[in-house]
KOLLUM-425088 format. One record per residue (C-alpha): residue in three letters; x, y, z. Coordinates in pm, 1 decimal, m for minus. Example, Ala and Ser with C-alpha at 12.3 -4.5 7.8 and 13.67 -1.06 7.14 Angstrom:
- type, c1, c2, c3
- Ala, 1230.0, m450.0, 780.0
- Ser, 1367.0, m106.0, 714.0
***
This chain:
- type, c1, c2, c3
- Unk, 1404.6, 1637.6, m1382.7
- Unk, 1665.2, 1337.2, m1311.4
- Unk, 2032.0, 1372.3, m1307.4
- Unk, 2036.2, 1238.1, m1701.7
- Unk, 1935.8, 1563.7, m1803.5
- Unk, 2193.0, 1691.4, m1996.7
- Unk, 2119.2, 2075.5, m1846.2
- Unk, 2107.9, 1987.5, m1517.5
- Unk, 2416.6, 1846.5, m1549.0
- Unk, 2582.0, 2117.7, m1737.6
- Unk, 2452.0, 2349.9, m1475.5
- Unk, 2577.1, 2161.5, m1152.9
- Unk, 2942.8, 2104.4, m1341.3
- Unk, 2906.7, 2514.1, m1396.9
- Unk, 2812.2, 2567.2, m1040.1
- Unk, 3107.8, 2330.6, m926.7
- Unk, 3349.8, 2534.2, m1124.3
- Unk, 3231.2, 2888.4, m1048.2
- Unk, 3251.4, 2760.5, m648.0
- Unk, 3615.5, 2602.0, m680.5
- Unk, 3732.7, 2941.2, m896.4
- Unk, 3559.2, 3187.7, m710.3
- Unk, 3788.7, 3045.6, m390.6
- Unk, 4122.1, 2999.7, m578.4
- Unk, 4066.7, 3365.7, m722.4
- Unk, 4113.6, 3663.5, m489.0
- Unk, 4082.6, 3957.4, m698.2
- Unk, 3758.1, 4134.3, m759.8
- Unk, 3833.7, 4159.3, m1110.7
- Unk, 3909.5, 3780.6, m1155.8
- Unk, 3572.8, 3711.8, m970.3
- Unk, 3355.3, 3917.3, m1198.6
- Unk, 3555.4, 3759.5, m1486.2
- Unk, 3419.0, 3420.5, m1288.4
- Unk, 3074.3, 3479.1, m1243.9
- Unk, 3028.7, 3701.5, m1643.7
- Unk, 3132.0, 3341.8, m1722.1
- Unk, 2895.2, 3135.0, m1482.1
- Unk, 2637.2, 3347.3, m1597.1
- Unk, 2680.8, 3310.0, m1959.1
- Unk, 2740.7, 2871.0, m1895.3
- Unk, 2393.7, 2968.6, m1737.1
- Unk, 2223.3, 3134.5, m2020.4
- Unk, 2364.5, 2875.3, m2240.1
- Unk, 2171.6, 2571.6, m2051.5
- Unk, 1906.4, 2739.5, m2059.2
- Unk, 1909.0, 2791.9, m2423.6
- Unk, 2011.4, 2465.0, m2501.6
- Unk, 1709.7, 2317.9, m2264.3
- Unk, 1461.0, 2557.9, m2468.7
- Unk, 1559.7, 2425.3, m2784.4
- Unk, 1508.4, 2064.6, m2645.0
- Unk, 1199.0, 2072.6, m2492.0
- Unk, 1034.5, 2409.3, m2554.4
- Unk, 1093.2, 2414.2, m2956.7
- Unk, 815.0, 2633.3, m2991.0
- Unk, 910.9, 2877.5, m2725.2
- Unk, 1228.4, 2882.2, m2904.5
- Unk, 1043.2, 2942.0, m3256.8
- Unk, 924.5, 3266.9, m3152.9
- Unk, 1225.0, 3423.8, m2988.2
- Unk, 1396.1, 3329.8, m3304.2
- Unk, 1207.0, 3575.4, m3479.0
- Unk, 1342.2, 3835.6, m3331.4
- Unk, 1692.5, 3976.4, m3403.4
- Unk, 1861.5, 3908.7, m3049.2
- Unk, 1669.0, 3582.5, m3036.1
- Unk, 1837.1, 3478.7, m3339.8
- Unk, 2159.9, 3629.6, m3254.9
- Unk, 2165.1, 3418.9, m2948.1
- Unk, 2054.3, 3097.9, m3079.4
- Unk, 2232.9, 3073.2, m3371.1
- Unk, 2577.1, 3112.2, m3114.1
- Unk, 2434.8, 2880.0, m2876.8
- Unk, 2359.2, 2605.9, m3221.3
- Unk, 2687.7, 2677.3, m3342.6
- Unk, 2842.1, 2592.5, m2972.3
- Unk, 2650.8, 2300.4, m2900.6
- Unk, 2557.9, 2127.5, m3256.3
- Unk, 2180.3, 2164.8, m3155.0
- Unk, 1985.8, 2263.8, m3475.9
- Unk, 1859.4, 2619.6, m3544.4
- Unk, 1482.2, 2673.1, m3498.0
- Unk, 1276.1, 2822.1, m3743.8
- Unk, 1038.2, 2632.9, m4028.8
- Unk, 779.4, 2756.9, m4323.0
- Unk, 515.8, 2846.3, m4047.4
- Unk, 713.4, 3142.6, m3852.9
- Unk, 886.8, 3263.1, m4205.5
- Unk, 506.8, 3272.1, m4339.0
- Unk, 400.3, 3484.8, m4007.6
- Unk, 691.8, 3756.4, m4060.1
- Unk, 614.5, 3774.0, m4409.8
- Unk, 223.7, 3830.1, m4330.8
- Unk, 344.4, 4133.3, m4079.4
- Unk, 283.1, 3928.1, m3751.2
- Unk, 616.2, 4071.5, m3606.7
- Unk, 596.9, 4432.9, m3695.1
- Unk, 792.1, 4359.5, m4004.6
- Unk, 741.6, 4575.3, m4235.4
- Unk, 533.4, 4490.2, m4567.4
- Unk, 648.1, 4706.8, m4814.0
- Unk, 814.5, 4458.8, m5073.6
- Unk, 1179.4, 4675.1, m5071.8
- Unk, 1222.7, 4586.9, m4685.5
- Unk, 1030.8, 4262.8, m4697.5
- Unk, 1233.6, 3974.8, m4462.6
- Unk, 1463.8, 3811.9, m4697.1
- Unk, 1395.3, 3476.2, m4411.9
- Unk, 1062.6, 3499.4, m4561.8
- Unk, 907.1, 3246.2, m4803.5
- Unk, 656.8, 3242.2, m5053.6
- Unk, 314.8, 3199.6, m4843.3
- Unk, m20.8, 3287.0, m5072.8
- Unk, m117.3, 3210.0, m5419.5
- Unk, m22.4, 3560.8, m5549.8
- Unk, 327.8, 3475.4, m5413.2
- Unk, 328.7, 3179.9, m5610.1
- Unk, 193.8, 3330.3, m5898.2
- Unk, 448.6, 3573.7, m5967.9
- Unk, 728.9, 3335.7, m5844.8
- Unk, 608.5, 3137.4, m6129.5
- Unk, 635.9, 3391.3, m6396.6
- Unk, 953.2, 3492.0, m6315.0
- Unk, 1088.2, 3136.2, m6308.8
- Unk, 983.5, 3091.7, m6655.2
- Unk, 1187.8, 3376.2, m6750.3
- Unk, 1460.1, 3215.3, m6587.9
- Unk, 1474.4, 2898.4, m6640.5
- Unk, 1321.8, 2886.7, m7045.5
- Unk, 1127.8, 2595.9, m7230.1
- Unk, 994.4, 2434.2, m6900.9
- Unk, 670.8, 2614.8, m6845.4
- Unk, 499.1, 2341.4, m6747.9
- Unk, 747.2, 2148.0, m6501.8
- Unk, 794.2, 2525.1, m6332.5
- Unk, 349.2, 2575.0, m6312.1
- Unk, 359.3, 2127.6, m6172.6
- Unk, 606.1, 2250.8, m5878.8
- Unk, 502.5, 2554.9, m5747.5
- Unk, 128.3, 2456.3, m5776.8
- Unk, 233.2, 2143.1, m5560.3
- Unk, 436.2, 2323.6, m5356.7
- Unk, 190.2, 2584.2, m5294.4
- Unk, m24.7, 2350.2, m5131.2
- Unk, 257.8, 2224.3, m4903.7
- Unk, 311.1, 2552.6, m4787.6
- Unk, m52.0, 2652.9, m4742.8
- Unk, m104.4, 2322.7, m4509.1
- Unk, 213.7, 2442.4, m4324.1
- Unk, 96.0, 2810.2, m4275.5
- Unk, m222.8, 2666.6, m4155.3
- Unk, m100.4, 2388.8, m3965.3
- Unk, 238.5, 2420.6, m3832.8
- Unk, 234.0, 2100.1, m3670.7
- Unk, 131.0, 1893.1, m3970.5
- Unk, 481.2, 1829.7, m4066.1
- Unk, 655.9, 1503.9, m4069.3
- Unk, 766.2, 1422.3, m4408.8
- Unk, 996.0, 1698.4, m4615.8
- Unk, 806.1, 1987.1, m4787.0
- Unk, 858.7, 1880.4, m5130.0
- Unk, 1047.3, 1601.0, m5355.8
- Unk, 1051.1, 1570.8, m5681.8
- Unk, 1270.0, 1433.5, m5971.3
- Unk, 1370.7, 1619.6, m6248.2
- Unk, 1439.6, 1355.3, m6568.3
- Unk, 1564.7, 1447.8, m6894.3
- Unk, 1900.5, 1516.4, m7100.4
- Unk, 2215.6, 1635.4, m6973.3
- Unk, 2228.1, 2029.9, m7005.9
- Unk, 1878.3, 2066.7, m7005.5
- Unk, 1845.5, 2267.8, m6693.6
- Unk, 1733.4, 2068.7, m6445.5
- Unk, 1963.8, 2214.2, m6165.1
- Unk, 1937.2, 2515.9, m6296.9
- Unk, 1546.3, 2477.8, m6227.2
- Unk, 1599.0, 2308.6, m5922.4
- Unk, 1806.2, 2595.7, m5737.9
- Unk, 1620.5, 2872.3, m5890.5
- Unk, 1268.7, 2738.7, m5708.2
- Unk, 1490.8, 2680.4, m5398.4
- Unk, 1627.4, 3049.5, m5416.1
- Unk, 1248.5, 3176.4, m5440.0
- Unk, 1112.8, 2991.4, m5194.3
- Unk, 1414.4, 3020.8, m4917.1
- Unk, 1594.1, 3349.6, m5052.1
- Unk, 1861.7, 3320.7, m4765.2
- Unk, 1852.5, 2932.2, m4733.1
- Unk, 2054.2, 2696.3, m4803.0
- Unk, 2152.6, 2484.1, m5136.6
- Unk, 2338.3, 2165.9, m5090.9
- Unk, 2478.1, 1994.2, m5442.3
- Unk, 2515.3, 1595.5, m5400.1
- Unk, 2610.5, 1376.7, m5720.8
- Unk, 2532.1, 1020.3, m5663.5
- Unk, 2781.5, 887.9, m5850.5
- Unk, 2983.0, 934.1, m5530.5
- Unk, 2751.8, 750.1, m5317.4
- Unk, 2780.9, 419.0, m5487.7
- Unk, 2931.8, 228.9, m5225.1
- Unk, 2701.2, 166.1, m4970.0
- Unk, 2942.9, 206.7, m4667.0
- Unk, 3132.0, 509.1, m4764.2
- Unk, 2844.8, 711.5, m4885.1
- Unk, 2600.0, 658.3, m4585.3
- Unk, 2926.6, 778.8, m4369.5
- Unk, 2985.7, 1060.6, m4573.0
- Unk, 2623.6, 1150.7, m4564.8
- Unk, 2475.1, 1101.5, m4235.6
- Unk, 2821.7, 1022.7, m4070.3
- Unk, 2943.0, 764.7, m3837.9
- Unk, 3078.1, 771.5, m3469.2
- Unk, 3173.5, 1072.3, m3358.3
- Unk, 3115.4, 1233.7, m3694.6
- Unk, 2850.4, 1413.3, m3860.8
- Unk, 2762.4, 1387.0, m4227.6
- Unk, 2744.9, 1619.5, m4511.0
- Unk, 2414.2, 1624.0, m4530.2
- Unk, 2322.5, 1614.0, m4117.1
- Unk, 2598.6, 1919.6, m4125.4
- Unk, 2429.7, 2126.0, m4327.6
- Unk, 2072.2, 2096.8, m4247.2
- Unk, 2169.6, 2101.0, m3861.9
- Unk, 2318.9, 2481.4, m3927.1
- Unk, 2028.3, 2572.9, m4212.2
- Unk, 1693.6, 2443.7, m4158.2
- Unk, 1542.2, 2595.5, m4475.1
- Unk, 1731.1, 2382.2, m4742.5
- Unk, 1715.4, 2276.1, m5089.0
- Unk, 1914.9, 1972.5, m5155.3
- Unk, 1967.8, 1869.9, m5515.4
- Unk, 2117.3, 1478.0, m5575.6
- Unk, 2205.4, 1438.0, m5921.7
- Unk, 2225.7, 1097.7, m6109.7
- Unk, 2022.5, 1018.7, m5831.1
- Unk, 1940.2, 675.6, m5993.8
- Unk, 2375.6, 573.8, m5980.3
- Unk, 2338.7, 579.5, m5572.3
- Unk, 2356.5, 279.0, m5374.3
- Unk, 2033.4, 155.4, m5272.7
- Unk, 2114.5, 168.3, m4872.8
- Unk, 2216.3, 549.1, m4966.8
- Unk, 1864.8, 610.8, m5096.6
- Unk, 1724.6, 363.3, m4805.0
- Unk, 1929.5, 615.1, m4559.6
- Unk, 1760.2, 978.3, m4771.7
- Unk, 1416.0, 716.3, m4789.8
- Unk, 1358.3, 765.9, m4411.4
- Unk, 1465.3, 1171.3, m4433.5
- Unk, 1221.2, 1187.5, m4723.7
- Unk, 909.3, 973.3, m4554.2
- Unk, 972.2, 1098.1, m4150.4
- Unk, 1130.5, 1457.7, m4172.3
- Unk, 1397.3, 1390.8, m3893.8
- Unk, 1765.1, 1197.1, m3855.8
- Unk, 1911.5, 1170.0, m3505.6
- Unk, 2309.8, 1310.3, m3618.1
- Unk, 2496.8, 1007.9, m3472.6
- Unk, 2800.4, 1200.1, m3371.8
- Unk, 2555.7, 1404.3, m3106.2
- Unk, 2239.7, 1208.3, m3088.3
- Unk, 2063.6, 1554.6, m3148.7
- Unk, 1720.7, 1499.6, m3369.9
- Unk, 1785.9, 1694.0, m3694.1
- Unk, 1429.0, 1792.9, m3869.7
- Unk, 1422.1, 1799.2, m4238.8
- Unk, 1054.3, 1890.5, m4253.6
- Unk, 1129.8, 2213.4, m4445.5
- Unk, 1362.1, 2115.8, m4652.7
- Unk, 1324.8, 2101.4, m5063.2
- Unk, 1441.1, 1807.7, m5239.9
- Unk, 1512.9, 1740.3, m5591.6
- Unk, 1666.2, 1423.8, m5748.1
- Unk, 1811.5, 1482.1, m6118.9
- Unk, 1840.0, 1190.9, m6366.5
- Unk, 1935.1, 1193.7, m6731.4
- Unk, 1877.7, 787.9, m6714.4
- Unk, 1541.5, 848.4, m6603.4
- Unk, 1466.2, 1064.9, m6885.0
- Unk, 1518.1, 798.5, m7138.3
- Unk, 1315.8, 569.9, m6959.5
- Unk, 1018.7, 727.6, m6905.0
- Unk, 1043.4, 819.4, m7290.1
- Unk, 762.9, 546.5, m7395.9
- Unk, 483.9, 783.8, m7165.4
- Unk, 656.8, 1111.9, m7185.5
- Unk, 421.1, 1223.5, m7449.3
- Unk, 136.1, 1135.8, m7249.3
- Unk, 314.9, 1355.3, m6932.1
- Unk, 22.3, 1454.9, m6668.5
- Unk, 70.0, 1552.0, m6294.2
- Unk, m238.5, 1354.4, m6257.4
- Unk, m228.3, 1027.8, m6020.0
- Unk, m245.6, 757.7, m6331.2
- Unk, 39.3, 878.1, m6502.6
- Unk, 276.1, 974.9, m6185.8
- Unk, 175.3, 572.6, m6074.6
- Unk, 275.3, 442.2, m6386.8
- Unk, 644.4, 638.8, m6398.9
- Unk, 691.8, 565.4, m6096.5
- Unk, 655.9, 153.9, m6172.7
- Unk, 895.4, 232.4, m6492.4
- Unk, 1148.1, 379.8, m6272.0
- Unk, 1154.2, 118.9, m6045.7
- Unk, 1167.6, m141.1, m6321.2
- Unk, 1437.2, m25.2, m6509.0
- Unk, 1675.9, 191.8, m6222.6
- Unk, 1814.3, 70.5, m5932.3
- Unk, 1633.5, 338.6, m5737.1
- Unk, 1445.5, 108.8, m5473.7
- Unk, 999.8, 120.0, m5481.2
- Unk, 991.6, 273.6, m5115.5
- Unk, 1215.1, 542.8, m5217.4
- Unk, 973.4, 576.9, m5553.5
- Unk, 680.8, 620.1, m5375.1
- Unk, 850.1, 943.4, m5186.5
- Unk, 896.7, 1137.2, m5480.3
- Unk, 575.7, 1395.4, m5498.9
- Unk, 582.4, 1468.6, m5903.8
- Unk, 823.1, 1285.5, m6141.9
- Unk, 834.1, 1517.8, m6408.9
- Unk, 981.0, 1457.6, m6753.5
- Unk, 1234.3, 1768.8, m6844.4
- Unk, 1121.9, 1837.6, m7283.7
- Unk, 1453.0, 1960.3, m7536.1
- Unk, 1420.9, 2297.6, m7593.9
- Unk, 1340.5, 2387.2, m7936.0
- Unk, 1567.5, 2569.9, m8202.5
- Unk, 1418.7, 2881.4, m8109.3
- Unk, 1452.1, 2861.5, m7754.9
- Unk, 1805.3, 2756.3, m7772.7
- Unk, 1884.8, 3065.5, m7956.5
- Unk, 1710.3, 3279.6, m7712.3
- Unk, 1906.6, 3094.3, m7451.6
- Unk, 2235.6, 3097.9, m7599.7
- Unk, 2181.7, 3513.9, m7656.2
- Unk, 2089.2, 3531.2, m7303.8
- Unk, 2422.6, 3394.8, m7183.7
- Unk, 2627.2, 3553.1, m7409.2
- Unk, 2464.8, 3890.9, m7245.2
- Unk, 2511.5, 3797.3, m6900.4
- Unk, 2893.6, 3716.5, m7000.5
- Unk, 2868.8, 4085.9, m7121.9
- Unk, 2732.4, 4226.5, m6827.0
- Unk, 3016.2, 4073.1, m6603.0
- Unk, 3256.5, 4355.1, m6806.9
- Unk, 2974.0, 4599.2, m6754.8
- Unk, 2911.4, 4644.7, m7131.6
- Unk, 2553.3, 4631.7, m7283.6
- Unk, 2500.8, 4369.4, m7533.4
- Unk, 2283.9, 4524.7, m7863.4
- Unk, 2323.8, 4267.0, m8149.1
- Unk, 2435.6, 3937.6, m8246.0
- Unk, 2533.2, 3818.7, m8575.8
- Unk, 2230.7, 3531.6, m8634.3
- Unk, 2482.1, 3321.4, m8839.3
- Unk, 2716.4, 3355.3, m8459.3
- Unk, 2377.2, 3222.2, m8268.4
- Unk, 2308.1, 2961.1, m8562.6
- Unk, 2663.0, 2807.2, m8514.1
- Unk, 2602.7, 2805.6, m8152.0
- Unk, 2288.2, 2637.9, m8163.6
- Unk, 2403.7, 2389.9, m8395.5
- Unk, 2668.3, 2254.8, m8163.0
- Unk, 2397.2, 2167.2, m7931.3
- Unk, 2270.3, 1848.5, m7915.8
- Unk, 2014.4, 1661.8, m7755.4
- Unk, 2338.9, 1414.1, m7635.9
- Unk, 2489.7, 1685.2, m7383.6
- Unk, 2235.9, 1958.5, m7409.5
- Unk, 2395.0, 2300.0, m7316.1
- Unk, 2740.9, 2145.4, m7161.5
- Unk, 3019.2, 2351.5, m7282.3
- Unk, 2780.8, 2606.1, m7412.0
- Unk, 2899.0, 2850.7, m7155.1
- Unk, 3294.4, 2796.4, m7179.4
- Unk, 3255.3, 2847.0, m7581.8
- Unk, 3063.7, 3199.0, m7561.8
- Unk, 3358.4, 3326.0, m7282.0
- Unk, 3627.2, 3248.3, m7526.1
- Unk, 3395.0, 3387.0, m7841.3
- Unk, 3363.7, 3674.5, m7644.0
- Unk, 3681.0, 3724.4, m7501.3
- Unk, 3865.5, 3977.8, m7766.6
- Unk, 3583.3, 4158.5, m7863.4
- Unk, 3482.3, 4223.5, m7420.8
- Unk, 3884.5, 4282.3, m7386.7
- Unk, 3875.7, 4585.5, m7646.4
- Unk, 3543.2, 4719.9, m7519.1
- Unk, 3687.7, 4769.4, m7188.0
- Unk, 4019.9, 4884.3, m7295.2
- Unk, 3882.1, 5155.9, m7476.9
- Unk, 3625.6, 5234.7, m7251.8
- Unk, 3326.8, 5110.9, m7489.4
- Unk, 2973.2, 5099.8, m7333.0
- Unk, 2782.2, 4885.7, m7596.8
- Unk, 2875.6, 4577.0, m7839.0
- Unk, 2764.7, 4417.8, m8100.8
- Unk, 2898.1, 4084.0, m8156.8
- Unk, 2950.7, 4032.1, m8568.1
- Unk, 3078.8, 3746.0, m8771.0
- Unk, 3451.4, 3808.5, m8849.4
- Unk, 3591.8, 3741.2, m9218.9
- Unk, 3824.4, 3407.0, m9302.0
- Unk, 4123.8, 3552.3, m9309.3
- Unk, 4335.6, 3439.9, m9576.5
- Unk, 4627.6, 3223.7, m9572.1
- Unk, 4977.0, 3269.1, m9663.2
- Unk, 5149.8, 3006.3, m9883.3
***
């Protein structure tokens, strides 16, 4: 080990300090003080050299609670990124660790690992997220492989774990979709919301990204301190091309050395989703035709890079380009009572009927121009007198009716 190594340095500047203290220090109470502190400076190199050059050493004390306890202080201290991936969440979900299996105290670190996992994952993201059956079955089919290679062979990494772009009309649901798969697959992992209309000058948005000098990016930041991340870039397709030539090498390689502390920051578990209502309309000569099958993914991938300024390497990244459908009448309705529930349950009253000429009039004022935008803010203030009375007199259930015109006064 030469002098270059950053422990052995740390330790011989520790053992300096400790020697120069421990003589200017005559009470036995200020030398324990010194050497509690040498000790921990000690325990702290050695963390720090376990997490540089025994990663999976570090993996497996991670699983365990004063592992992680230590590490993440030590991460947090130093900027050195938190260990963990898909493999050792997939081996404490299976029981490896003495964790326990029933589902109640299953590890919330855990992710979705076999195809039963997937299965039900599935059906409860269509009950989530409605009208997209068929996107939702595409991505967690594809991502179920991913994981199943990982599980199998932790060291096959390299590139992310999945990327795929979402295309379709504003308000459609595509982050909606997007988080929800992130939330099943990493329940306590991270979600990181990126618009690329902000990243349109080359300069400032590869700064603000992956940072410059002494300063670490957005992005670097928050996979550094959360591994297991979905990130979600939408208008992907209004980003400057360096941007996506910067997120090109994340997406093909898995890693980013953080320029502000040279540390190599792996993105191989992350989830990534680019969002495009441009996209949408372009792909809408072949949309009809939509297949996760190689010809058609190879031929939206050539009209993307055609007619978007989204450059071909970065095209050739994306795993599934899938085409987000309108939702028909019906499932607008269903969607719109839905939401108009859930604003219900916030006041802890139980929604029993709507009015169907109150859903109608909501349903008409969507449009296949902004989708569900403003959907929400118009149901709050529908909702707002008759949610205000419920509560004030102390009324358990509602039922949302169509009030009269009232008349007018000359």
């Amino acid at each position: 080990m030469g002098t270059t190594n950053p422990v052995l340095r740390l330790l011989i500047i520790g053992a300096i300090a400790a020697f120069v203290m421990l003589r200017l220090v005559n009470s036995p109470i200020g030398q324990w003080v010194v050497i509690v502190l040498t000790v921990g400076a000690a325990a702290c190199a050695a963390g720090i050299y376990i997490l540089r050059y025994e990663p999976e050493l570090a993996k497996q004390w991670y699983k365990v609670t004063p592992g992680r306890i230590a590490f993440n202080f030590i991460c947090a201290l130093t900027g050195e990124q938190t260990p963990g991936g898909v493999a050792e969440a997939a081996a404490m979900n299976k029981g490896d660790h003495a964790v326990p299996t029933d589902e109640s105290n299953r590890s919330t670190y855990s992710v979705l690992t076999t195809k039963i996992d997937f299965e039900m994952a599935a059906g409860k993201l269509r009950n989530e997220v409605i009208g997209h059956d068929r996107v939702i079955d595409e991505i967690m089919s594809d991502l179920r492989r991913a994981v199943m290679v990982r599980v199998k062979r932790p060291d096959s990494g390299g590139a992310v774990l999945g990327m795929y772009l979402l295309a379709g009309q504003p308000g459609i649901g595509k982050q909606l979709l997007a988080v929800a798969i992130g939330r099943h697959l990493y329940p306590e992992g991270g979600v990181l919301f990126l618009d690329g209309r902000e990243y349109m000058d080359a300069a400032s948005g590869t700064a603000d990204l992956f940072g410059h000098g002494s300063t670490s990016g957005r992005l670097i930041t928050a996979v550094r301190q959360e591994p297991l991340h979905t990130i979600i870039l939408e208008n992907a397709d209004s980003a400057h091309q360096e941007v996506l030539t910067g997120l090109q090498y994340i997406l093909q390689c898995g890693e980013y050395v953080d320029p502000a502390s040279s540390v190599l920051i792996s993105f191989e578990h992350c989830l990534v989703f680019f969002l495009s209502r441009k996209i949408g309309r372009v792909l809408g000569p072949i949309v009809d035709d939509f297949s996760a099958e190689d010809d058609w993914q190879t031929r939206a991938s050539k009209l993307i890079i055609d007619n978007t300024g989204i450059p071909e390497s970065v095209a050739e990244c994306v795993h599934l380009t899938l085409p987000m459908s309108p939702l028909t009448l019906e499932e607008r309705a269903f969607v719109v009572g839905r939401l108009m529930q859930q604003e219900c349950q916030k006041y802890r009253v139980q929604l029993d009927w709507i009015d169907p000429e109150i859903l109608a009039e909501e349903v008409e004022l969507i449009t296949d121009e902004r989708g569900f935008d403003g959907v929400h803010a118009r149901i709050k203030s529908r909702l707002r007198e008759d949610l205000q009375r419920a509560v004030e007199i102390s009324m358990p259930r509602l039922s949302i009716r169509k009030r009269p015109l009232r008349a007018r006064r000359d």
